[in-house]
C-alpha positions as CSV (number, residue, x, y, z in Angstrom):
1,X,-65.4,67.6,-51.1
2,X,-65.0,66.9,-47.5
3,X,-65.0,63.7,-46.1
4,X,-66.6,63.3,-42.6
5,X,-66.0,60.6,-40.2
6,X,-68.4,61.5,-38.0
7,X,-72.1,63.3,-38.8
8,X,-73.7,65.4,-36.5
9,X,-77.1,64.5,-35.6
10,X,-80.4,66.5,-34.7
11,X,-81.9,64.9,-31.6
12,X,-84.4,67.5,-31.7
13,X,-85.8,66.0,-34.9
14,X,-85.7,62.2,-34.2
15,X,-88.2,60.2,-32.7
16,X,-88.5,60.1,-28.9
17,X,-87.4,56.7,-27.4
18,X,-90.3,56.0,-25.4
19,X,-93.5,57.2,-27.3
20,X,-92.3,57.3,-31.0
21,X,-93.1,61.0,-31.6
22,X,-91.3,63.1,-33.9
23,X,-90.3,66.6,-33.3
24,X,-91.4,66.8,-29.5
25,X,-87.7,65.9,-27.7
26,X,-86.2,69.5,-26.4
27,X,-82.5,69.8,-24.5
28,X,-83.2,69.8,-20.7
29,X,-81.3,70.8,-17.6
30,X,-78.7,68.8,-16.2
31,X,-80.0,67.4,-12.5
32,X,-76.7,65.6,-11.5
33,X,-72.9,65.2,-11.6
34,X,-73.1,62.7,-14.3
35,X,-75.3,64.8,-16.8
36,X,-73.0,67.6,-16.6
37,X,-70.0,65.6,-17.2
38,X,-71.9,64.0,-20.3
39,X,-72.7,67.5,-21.2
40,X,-69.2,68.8,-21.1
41,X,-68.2,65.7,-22.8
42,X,-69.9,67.7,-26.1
43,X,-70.3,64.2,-27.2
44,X,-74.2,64.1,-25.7
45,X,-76.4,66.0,-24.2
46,X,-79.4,65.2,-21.7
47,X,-83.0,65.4,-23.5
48,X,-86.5,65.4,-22.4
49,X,-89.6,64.5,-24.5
50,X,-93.0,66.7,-24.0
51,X,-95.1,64.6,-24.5
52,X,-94.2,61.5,-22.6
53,X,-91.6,63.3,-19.9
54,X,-88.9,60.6,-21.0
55,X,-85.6,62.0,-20.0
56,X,-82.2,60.4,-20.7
57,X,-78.7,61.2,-22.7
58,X,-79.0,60.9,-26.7
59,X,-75.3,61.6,-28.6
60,X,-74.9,64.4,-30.8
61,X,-72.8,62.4,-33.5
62,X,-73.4,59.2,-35.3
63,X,-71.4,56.9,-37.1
64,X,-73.0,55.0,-40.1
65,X,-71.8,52.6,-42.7
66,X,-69.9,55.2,-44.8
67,X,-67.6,56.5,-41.9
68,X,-66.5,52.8,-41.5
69,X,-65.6,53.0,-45.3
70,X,-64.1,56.5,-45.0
71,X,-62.1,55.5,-42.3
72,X,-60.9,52.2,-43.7
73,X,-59.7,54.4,-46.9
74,X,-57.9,57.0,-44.5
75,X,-55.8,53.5,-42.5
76,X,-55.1,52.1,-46.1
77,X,-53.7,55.3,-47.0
78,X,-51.6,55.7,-44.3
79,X,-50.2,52.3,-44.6
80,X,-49.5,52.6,-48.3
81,X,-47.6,56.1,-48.0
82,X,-45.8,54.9,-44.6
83,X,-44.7,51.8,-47.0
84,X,-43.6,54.0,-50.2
85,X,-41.7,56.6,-47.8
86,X,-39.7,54.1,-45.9
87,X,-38.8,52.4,-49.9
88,X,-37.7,55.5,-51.1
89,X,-35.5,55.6,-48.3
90,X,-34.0,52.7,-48.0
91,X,-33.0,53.3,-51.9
92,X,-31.8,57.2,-51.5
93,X,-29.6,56.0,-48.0
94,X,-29.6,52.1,-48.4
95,X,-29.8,49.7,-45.5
């Protein structure tokens, strides 16, 4: 089992921002030199709706409730075996 921090989203599936519709937002050409930088950011991309013409930047990765929880398990765990590593030597070499 893998655990994911981040998910990956589907823009193309969600509704559009403006007019609610599902299944009409497509990727569009980037007009200046902000779009392009959010496009080679691979973070976002620049979206257009076909039925409305809304056009603006939508993220291709989400976080939700359980990345918070997987990522709270992941600092725990690096605390805990940070503190077991530094007893074990402090035991084996003594301070």
């Amino acid at each position: 089992m893998q655990l994911r921090i981040f998910f990956k989203s589907f823009p193309e599936t969600t509704r559009c921002p403006s007019c609610g519709k599902i299944g009409v937002i497509r990727r569009s050409r980037t007009k200046n030199f902000l779009e392009a930088a959010v496009k080679s950011s691979r973070i976002a991309n620049v979206y257009k709706c076909r039925e409305c013409g809304w056009r603006g930047i939508l993220r291709k990765y989400t976080v939700n409730k359980y990345s918070f929880i997987t990522l709270f398990f992941y600092i725990i765990l690096i605390f805990t075996v940070a503190y077991i590593i530094t007893k074990v030597l402090e035991n084996k070499f003594g301070s």
